[in-house]
C-alpha positions in Angstrom: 13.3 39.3 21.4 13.8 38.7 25.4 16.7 37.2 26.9 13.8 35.0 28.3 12.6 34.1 24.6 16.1 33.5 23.0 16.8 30.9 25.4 13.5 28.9 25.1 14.0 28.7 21.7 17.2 27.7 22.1 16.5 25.0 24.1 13.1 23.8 22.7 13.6 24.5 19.6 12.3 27.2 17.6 8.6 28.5 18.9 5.5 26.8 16.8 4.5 30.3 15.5 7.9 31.1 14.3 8.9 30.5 10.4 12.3 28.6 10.4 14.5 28.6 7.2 13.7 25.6 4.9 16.2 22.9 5.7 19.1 23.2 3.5 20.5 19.7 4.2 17.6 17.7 3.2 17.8 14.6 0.5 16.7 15.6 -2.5 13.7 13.7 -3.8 13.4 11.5 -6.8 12.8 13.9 -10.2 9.2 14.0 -11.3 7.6 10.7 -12.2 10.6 8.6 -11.0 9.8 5.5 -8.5 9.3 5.9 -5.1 12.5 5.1 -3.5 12.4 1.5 -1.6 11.8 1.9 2.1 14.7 0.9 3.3 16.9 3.1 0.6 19.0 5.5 3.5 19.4 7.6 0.0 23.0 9.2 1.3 25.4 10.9 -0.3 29.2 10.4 -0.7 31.3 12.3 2.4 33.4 14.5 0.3 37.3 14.6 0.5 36.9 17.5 3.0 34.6 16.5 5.4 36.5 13.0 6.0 39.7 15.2 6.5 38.0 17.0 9.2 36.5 14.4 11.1 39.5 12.5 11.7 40.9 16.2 12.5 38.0 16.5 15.1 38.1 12.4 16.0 39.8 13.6 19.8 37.1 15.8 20.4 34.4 13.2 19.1 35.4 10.6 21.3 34.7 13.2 25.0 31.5 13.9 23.4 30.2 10.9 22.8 31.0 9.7 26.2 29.0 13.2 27.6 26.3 12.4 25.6 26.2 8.5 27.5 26.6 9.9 30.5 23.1 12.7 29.5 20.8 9.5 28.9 22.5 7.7 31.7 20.8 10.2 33.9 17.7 11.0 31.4 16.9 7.3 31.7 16.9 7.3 35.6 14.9 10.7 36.1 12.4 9.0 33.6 12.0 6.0 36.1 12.2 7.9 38.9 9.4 10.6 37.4 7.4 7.6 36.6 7.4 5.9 39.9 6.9 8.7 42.3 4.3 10.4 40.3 2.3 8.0 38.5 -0.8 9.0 39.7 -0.4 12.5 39.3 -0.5 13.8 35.7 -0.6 17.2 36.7 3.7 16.2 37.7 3.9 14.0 34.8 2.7 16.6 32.0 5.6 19.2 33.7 8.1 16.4 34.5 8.1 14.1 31.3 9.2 16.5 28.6 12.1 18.2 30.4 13.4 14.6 30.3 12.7 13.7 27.3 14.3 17.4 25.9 17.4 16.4 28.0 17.2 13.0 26.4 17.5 14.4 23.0 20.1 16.0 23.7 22.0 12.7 24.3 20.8 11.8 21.5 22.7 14.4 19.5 19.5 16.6 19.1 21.3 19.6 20.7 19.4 22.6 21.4 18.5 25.2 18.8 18.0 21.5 16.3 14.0 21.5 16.7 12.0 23.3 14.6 8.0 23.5 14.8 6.5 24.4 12.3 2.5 25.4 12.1 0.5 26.1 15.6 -0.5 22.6 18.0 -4.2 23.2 18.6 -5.0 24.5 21.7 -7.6 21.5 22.2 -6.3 18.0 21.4 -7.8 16.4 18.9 -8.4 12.3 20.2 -5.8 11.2 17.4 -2.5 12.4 16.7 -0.9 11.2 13.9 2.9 10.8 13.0 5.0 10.3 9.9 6.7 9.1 8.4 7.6 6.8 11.0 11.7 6.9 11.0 13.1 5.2 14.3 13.4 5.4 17.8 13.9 9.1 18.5 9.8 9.4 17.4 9.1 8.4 20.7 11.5 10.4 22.8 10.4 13.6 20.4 6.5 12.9 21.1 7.1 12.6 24.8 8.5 15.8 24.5 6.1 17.3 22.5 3.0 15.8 24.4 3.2 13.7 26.5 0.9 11.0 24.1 -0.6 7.7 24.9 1.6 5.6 23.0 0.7 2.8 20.5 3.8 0.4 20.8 4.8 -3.2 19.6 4.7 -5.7 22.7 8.5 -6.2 22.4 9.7 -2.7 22.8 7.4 -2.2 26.1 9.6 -4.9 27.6 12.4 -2.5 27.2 13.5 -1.1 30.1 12.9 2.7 30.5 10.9 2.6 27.6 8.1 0.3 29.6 8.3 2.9 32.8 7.0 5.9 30.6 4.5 3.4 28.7 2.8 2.6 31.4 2.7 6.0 33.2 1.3 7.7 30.1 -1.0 4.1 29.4 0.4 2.8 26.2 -1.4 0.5 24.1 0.1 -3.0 23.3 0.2 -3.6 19.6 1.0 -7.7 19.8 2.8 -9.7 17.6 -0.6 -11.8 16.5 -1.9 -7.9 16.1 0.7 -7.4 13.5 0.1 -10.7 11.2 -3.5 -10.5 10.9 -2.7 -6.8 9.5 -4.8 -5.3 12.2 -5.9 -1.8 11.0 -6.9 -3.5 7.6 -4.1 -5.1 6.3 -3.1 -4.2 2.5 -4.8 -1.1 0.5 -5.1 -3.0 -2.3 -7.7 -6.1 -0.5 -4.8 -8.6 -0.4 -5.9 -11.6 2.1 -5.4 -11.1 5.8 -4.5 -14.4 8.2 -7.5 -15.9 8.8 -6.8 -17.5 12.3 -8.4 -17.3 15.5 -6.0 -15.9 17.4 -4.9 -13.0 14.6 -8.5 -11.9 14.5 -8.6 -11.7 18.5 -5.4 -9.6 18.5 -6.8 -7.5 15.5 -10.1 -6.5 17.1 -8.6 -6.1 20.5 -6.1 -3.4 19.1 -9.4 -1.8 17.2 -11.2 -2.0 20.4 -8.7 0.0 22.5 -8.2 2.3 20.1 -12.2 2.9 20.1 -12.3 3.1 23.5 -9.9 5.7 23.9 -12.2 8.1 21.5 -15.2 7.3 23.4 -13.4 8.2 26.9 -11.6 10.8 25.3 -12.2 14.1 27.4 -11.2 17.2 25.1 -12.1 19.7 28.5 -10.4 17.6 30.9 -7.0 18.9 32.3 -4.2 16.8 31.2 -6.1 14.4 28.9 -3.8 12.7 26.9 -4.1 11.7 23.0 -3.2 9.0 21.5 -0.2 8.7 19.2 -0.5 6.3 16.2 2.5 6.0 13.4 -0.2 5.3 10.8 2.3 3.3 8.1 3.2 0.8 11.0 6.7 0.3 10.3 9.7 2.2 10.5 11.5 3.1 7.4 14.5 5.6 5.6 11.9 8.2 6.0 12.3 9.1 1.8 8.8 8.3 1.4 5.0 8.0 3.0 4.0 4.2 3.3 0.5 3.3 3.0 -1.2 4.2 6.2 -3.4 1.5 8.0 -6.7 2.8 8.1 -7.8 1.7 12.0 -6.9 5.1 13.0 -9.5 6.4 10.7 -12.4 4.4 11.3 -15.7 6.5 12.9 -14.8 9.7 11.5 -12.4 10.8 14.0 -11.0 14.4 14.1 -7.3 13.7 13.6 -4.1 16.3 13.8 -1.8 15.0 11.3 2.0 16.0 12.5 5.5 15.7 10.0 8.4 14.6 11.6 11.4 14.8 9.4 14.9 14.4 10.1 16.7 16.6 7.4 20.2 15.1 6.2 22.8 14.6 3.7 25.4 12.5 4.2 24.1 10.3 6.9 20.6 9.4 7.5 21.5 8.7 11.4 17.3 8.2 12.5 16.7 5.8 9.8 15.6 2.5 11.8 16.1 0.0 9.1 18.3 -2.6 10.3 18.3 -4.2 13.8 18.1 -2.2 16.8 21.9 -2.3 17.9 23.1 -0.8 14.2 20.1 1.9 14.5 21.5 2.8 18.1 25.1 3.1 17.1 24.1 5.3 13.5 22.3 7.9 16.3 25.0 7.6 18.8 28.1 7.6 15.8 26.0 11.0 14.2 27.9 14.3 15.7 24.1 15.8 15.5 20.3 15.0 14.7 18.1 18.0 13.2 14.4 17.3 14.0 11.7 19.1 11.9 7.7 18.8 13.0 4.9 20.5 11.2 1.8 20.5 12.6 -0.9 20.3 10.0 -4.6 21.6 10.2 -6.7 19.6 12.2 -8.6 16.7 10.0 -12.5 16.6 9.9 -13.5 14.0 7.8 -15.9 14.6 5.0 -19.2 12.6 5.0 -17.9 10.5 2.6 -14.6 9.8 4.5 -16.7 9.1 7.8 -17.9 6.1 6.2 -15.1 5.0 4.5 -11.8 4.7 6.0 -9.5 3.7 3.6 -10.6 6.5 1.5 -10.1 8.9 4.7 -6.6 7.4 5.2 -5.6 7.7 2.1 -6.9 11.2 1.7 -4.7 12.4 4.8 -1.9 10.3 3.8 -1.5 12.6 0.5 -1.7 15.7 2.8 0.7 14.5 4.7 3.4 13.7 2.3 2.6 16.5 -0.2 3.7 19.2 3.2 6.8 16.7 3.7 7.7 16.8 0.2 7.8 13.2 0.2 6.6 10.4 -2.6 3.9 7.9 -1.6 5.2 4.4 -1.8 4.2 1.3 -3.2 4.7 -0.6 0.3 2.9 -1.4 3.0 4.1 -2.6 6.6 3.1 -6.1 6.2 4.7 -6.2 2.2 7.8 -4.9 4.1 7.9 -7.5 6.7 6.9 -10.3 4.2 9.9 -8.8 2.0 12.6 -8.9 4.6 11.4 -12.1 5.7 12.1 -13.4 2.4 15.3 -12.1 2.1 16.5 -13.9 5.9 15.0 -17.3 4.7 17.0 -16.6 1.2 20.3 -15.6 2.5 19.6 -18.9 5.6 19.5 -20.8 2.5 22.5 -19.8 1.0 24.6 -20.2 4.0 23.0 -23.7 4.4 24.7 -24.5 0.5 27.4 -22.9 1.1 28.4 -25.1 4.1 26.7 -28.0 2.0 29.6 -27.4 -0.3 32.4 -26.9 1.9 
């Protein structure tokens, strides 16, 4: 190996043709026939005596480092504003610019370099689709703007978010709305539960269905810097210890897909696990000394005839690809069960505050 070589992988991460050791750090899964941990289950293990001892050993060093690694998204966050205002209309600039950043991003992050490892070749023509899970937190989107750039598919609140709504609309993101998300837009429930019925839902619902259509009808596989677009099929983040049931608007027409893993070995601390509120999701990353990142690229998906006309049975056919080369379970839940769940539990625990004070 090169000088040259050894410090590209070092930086990106290892090569996609190379054959990284498994990761040793992952959580184990459930035993055989046990149920599917829940979705929000961070499934971490007790610090031993040891490790504790050591941190607060290393606590003086901790403390410099996570004000450097501030100080690296500090700047990531400007040169992504900067890339995206001067060179908007240049994707040639954007395709070279965007994933330095976002690598040097990562690295504030706490993915440090040597922590990616690709697994399985990218295709050298994109496929229309890209597909990504199981969806874990925030640090998907940084990774896939390194790793592509990708049109992303985003919830209307976090394009709002500064930085975050610079790259969206230089790599033109598609707004998945609040009304999109209650009338379950790529189908709702697997098992044919009732969808909200109003006007408005349905609007938002075939307007995210019509953008994702138009994007395979405009889709240019020979054109120089075409984009794909990236979809997180289940919909909602989670602990990342299962595959939630994928929504199956991606998969409607037939559509060659590339299904691509992203896992995020660990042990003790599950610091990419989004499943909380965003400031406690940002401190676990920042608080985490590092992030491993694992992606495997998959075969490109052709549907079967009988998956081209039915899309739930395509979804859930690559859905038990996916999470049989993740090693993952497939879940009972659903986005919209998950939402409806935690929903629950805020009106429940409103409830018991409201007694309580009743009481008092």
């Amino acid at each position: 190996m090169t000088i040259r070589s050894t410090l590209r992988s070092w930086w990106y991460g290892s090569t996609p043709d190379s054959s990284p050791p498994p990761p040793d750090t992952t959580s184990p899964p459930p035993p055989l026939g046990a149920e599917p941990p829940h979705p929000y289950d961070v499934h971490e293990q007790p610090l031993p005596l040891a490790l504790k001892l050591l941190l607060v050993l290393l606590l003086p060093l901790l403390l410099p480092l996570l004000l450097l690694r501030i100080a690296i998204l500090v700047l990531a966050f400007l040169l992504f504003v900067l890339a995206c205002f001067l060179f908007q209309s240049s994707p040639a600039a954007l395709h070279f610019l965007l994933p330095l950043i976002a690598r040097f991003a990562l690295v504030g992050f706490g993915v440090w370099p040597g922590l990616i490892s690709i697994e399985g070749k990218p295709p050298r023509v994109f496929a229309p689709i890209y597909l990504s899970a199981p969806h874990v937190g925030l640090l998907d989107a940084w990774l896939w703007i390194y790793l592509g750039p990708a049109r992303p598919m985003m919830m209307e609140a976090y394009t709002k978010i500064p930085v975050v709504s610079s790259v969206f609309r230089a790599t033109r993101g598609i707004v998945v709305t609040k009304r999109t998300e209650s009338a379950g837009w790529l189908a709702g429930k697997d098992g044919g539960n009732s969808v909200d019925a109003s006007s408005k839902a349905k609007a938002a619902a075939e307007s995210a269905k019509r953008a994702i259509a138009q994007h395979k009808e405009v889709f240019d596989i020979e054109a120089p810097h075409e984009m794909p677009l990236l979809i997180c099929p289940e919909g909602h983040t989670h602990s990342g210890n299962s595959l939630l049931h994928f929504f199956p608007g991606a998969f409607e027409g037939g559509t060659t897909l590339q299904p691509v893993v992203v896992v995020y070995p660990y042990k003790y601390f599950n610091a990419a696990a989004f499943v909380t509120t965003l400031t406690s999701h940002v401190l676990r990353i920042m608080m985490s000394p590092y992030i491993r990142i694992v992606v495997k690229y998959l075969p490109v998906r052709r549907p079967t005839e009988a998956e081209a006309s039915d899309a739930k049975m395509y979804a859930s056919n690559v859905r038990k690809e996916m999470a049989a080369v993740a090693g993952l379970p497939l879940s009972k839940y659903n986005a919209r069960e998950l939402r409806e769940e935690e929903q629950e539990q805020k009106r429940s625990q409103k409830a018991r505050l409201e007694a309580a004070k009743v009481l008092v």
